[in-house]
C-alpha positions as CSV (number, residue, x, y, z in Angstrom):
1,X,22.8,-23.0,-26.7
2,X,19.5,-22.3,-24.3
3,X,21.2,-24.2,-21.7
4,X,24.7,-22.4,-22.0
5,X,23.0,-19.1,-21.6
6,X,20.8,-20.4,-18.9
7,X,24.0,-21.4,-17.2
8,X,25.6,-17.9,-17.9
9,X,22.8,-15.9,-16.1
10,X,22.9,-18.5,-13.3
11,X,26.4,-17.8,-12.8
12,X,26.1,-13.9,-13.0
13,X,23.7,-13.7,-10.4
14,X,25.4,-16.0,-8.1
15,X,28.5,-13.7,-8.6
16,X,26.3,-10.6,-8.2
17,X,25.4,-12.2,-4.5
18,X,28.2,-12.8,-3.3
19,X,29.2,-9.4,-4.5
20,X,26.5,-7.8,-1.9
21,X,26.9,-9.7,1.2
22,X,29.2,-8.4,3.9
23,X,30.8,-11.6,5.6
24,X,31.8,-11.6,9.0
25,X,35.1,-13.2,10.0
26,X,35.1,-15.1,13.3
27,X,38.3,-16.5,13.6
28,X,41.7,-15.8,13.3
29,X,44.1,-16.1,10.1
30,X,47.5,-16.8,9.9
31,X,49.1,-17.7,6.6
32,X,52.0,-20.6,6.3
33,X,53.7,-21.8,3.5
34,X,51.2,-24.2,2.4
35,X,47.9,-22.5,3.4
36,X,46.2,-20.7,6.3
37,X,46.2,-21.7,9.9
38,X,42.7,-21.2,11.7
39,X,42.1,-20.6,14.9
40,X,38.7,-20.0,16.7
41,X,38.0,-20.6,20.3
42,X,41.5,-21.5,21.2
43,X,41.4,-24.4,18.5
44,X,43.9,-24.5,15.6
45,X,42.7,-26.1,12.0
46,X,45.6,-26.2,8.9
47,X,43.9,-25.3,5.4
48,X,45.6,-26.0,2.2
49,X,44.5,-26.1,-1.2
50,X,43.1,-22.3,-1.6
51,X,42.3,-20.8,-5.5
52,X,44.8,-18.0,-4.5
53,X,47.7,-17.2,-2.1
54,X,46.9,-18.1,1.8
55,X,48.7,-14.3,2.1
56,X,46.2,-12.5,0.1
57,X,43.6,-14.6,1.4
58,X,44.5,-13.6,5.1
59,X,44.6,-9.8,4.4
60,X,41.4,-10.1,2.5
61,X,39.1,-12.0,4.6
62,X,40.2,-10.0,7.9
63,X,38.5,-6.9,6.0
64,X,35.4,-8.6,6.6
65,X,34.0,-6.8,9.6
66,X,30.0,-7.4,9.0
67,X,30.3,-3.7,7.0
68,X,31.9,-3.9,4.0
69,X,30.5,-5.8,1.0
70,X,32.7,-8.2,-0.9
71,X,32.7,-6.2,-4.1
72,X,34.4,-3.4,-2.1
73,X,36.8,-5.1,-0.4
74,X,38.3,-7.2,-3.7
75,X,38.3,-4.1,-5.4
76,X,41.4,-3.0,-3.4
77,X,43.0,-6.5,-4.8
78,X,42.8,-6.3,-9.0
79,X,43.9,-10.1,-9.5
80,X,41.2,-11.4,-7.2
81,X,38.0,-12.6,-8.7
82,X,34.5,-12.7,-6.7
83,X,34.2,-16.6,-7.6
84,X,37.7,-17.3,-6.0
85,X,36.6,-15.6,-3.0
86,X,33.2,-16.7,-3.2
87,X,34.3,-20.4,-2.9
88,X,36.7,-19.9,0.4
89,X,33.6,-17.5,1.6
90,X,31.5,-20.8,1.7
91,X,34.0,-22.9,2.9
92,X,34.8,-20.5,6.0
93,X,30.4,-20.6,6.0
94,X,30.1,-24.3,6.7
95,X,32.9,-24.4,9.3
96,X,31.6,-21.8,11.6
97,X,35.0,-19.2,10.7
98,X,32.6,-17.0,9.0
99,X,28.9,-15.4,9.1
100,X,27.7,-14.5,5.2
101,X,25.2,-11.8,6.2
102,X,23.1,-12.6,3.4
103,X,20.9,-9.6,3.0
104,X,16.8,-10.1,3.1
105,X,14.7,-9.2,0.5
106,X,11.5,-9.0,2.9
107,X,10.4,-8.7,5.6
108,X,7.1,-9.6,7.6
109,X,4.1,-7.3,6.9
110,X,4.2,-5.7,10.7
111,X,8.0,-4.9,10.2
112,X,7.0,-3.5,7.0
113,X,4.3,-1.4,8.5
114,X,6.8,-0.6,12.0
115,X,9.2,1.1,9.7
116,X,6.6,2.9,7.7
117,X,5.3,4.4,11.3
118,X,8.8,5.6,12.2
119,X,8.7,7.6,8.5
120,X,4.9,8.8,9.4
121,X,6.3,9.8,13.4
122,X,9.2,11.7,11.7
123,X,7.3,13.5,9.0
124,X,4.0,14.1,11.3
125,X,6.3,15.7,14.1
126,X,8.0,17.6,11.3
127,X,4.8,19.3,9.9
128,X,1.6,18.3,11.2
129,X,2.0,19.1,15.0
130,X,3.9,22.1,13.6
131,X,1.1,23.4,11.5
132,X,-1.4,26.4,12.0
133,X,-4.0,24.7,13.4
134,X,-2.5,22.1,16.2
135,X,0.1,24.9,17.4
136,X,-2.6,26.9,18.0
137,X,-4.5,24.3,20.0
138,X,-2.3,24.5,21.7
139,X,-3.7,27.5,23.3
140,X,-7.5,26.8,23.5
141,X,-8.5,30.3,24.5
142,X,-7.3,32.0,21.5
143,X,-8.9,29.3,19.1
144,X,-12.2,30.9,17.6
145,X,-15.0,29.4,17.9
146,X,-15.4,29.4,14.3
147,X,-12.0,27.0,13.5
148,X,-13.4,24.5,16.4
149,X,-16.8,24.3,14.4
150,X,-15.4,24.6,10.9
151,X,-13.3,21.4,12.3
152,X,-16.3,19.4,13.0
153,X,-17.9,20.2,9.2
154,X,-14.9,19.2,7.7
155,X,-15.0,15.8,9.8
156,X,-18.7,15.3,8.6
157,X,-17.7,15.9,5.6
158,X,-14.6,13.6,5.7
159,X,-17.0,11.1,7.7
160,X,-19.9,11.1,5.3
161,X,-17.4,9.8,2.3
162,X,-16.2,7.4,4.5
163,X,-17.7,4.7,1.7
164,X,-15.8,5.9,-1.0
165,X,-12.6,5.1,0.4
166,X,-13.6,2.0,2.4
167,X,-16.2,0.1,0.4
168,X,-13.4,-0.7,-2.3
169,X,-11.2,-2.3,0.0
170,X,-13.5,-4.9,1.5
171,X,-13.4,-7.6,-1.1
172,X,-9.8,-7.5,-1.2
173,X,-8.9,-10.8,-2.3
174,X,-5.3,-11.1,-1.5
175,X,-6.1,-12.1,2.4
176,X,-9.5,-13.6,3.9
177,X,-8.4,-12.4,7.6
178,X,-7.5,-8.7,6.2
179,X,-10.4,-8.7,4.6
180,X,-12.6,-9.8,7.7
181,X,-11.1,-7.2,10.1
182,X,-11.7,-4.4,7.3
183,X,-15.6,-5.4,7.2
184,X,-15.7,-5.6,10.7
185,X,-14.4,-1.8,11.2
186,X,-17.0,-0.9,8.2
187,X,-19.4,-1.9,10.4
188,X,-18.5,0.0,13.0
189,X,-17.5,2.8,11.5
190,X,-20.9,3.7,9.7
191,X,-23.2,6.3,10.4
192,X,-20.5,8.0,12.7
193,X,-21.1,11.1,10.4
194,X,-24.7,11.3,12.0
195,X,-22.6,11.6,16.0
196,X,-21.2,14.3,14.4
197,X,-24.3,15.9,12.7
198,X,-25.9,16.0,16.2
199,X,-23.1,18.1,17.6
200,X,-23.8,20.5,14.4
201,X,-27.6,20.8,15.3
202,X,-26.6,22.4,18.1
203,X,-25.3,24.8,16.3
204,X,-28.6,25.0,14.7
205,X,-26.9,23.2,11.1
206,X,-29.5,20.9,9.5
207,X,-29.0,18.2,7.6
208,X,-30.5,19.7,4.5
209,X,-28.1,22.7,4.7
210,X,-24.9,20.4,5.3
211,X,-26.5,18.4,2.1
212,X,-26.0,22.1,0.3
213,X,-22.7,22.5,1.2
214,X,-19.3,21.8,-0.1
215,X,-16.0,20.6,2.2
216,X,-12.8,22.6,1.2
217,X,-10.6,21.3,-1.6
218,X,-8.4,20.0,0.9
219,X,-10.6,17.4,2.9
220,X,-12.2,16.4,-0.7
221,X,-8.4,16.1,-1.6
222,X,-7.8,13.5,1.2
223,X,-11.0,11.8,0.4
224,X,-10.1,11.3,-2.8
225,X,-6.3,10.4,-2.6
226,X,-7.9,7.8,0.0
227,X,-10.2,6.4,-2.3
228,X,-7.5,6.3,-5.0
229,X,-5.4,4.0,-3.1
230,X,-8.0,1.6,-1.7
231,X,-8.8,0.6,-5.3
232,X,-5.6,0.5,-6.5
233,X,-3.4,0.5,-3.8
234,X,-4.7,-1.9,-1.0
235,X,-1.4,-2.3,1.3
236,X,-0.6,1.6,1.1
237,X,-4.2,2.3,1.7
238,X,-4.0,0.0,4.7
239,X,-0.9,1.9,6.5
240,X,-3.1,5.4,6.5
241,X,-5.5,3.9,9.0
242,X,-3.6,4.7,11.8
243,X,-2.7,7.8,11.8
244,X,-6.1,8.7,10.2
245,X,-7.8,6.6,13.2
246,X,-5.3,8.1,15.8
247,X,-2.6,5.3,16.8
248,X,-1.5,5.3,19.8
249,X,-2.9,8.1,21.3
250,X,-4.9,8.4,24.6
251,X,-6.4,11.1,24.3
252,X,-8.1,13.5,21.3
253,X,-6.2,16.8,21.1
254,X,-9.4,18.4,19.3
255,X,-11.7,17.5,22.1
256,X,-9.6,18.6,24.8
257,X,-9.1,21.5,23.2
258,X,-12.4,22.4,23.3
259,X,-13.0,21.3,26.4
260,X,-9.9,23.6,27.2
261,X,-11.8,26.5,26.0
262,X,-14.7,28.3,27.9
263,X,-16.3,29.4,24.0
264,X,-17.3,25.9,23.2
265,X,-20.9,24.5,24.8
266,X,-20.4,20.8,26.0
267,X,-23.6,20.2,24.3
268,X,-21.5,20.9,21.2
269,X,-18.4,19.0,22.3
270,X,-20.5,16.2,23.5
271,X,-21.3,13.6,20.4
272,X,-17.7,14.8,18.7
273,X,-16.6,12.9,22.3
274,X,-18.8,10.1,21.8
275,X,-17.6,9.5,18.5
276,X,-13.6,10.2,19.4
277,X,-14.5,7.2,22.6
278,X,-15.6,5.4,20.5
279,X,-12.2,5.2,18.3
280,X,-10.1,4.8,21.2
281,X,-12.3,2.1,23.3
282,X,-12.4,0.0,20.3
283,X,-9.1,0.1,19.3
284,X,-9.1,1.3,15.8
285,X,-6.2,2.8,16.1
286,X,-4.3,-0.4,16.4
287,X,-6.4,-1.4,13.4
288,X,-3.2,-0.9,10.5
289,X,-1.1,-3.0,12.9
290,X,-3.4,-6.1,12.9
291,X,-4.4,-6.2,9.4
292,X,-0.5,-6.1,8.4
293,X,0.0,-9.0,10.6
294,X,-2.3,-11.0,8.1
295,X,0.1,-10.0,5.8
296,X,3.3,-12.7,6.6
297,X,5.9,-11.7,4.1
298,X,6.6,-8.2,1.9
299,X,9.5,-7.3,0.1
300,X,12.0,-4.8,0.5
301,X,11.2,-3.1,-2.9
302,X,7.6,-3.2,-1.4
303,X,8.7,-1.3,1.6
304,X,11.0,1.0,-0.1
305,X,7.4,1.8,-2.6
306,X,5.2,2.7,0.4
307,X,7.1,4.8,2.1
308,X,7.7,7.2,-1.1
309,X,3.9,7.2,-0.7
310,X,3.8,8.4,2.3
311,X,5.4,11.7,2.1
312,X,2.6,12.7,-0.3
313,X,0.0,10.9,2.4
314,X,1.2,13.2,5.1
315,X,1.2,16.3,3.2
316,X,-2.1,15.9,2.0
317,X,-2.9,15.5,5.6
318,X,-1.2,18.2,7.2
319,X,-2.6,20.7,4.9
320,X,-6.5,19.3,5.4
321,X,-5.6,20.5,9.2
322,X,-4.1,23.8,7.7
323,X,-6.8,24.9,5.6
324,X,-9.2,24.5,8.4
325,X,-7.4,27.1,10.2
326,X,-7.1,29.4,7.2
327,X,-10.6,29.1,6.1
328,X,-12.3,28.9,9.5
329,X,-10.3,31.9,11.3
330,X,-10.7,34.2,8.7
331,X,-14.4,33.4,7.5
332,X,-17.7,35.1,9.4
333,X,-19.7,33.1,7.8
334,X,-19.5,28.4,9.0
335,X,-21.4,26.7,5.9
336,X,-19.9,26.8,2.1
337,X,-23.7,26.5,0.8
338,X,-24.3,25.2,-3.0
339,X,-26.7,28.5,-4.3
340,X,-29.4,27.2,-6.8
């Protein structure tokens, strides 16, 4: 009886396969008296023997244009059965007079992050650049100084609980290269919250009064959504690195913003530089892309989780940039300080 049902469930997912791909007919049909006449590159072949009329089977299998999945197409015919077709479908396979289209269930880990980037392009161009703060850097002379200096506390901020979202993440077990390349940017990314305190010195900030201050509920938001994911979520945590370590870019809008405005001292601008050279001469950036190559195979339903995570991911983002503007443009007043 555990062998008959074993059989039955066999069968109905065999059925439910061929019911999803959408074959692609590369010959001609022509239907005779006793079967089908094929013909592909100017050579004929007689078939005989088919489950059902060489008639039907001629206007059936010429609706297989690479588009339209069996299931659909048999549904126009009520006295066809997927098994009947299924059987010519291989048949036609092994010859050459048809392509099955099989549909994949994975893909490789850099498709899998390629397609989440074309998700994070679309949604970043849809509301990041378009929000408060980058449209007006757009204009550096009508930036106050205030926003470009509340930017740089937030970043020490963000920068200073750098460990919370990184340390869990670097015993990840599931890959010893992924893991390797993670330690190494540990490495190199610590104590780039101290570049940034030297550009706040300048301002006269010391590190005992950043110590007294709090970041805005949106950067602690994105620290902690971060840190959420690297313990629990390694891949998805893995696919925010580069647009939080700038992918692709050549150039640091903030910087050039500042150096776009005659407000901003260089001796402010110039460790926030360091720090952003540093980033792009080392190629962290491009770091998302080579830890997914470690990763050789990821399913669709993999892919298809991620990017619903990534909608919240760029939200969270796009209002850390926001509330910068909001808080920094309208407050006299840089430092949130702790009061005893």
């Amino acid at each position: 009886m555990e062998n008959h049902h074993s059989h039955t469930k066999l069968m109905e997912l065999i059925l439910m396969t061929y019911a999803q791909i959408k074959p692609q007919l590369r010959c001609q049909l022509e239907p005779t008296d006793t079967g089908l006449t094929v013909t592909r590159h100017g050579s004929s072949y007689d078939i005989s023997g088919l489950p059902i009329s060489p008639t039907l089977v001629s206007k059936i299998f010429t609706q297989f244009n690479g588009e339209r999945a069996v299931s659909e197409v048999i549904e126009e015919h009520g006295s066809v059965s997927i098994d009947q077709v299924g059987m010519i479908i291989d048949s036609f396979h092994e010859s050459g007079f048809l392509i099955k289209n099989v549909a994949a269930d994975s893909t490789t880990g850099l498709g899998c992050l390629l397609e989440l980037e074309d998700l994070q392009n679309k949604l970043m161009y849809e509301t990041l650049y378009e929000n408060v703060f980058w449209t007006n850097c757009q204009n550096p002379e009508g930036v106050p100084q205030n926003v470009f200096y509340g930017m740089a506390i937030e970043n020490y901020h963000f920068l200073f609980r750098e460990s919370w979202f990184d340390a869990p993440i670097l015993g990840l077990p599931g890959s010893i290269d992924a893991r390797v390349l993670m330690n190494e940017f540990f490495c190199e990314e610590y104590g780039h919250d101290e570049l940034i305190l030297k550009s706040l010195n300048e301002l006269g900030i010391t590190r005992e009064e950043i110590y007294r201050t709090v970041p805005l509920p949106e950067t602690l938001a994105l620290c902690n959504a971060l840190a959420h994911w690297a313990a629990t979520d390694p891949l998805f945590f893995f696919s925010t690195m580069g647009v939080l370590e700038g992918k692709d870019l050549k150039i640091d809008s903030y910087v050039s913003a500042m150096e776009g405005s005659e407000k901003i001292d260089d001796k402010f601008i110039k460790y926030i530089r360091d720090h952003s050279n540093i980033n792009l001469n080392d190629g962290h950036g491009n770091l998302s892309r080579e830890i997914f190559k470690k990763f050789p195979i990821v399913s669709l339903d993999e892919v298809a989780r991620l990017k619903s995570k990534t909608h919240l991911f760029i939200e969270i983002y796009d209002r850390f940039y926001s509330a910068i503007w909001n808080h920094y443009s309208n407050s006299s007043t840089l430092l949130r300080l702790i009061e005893h």
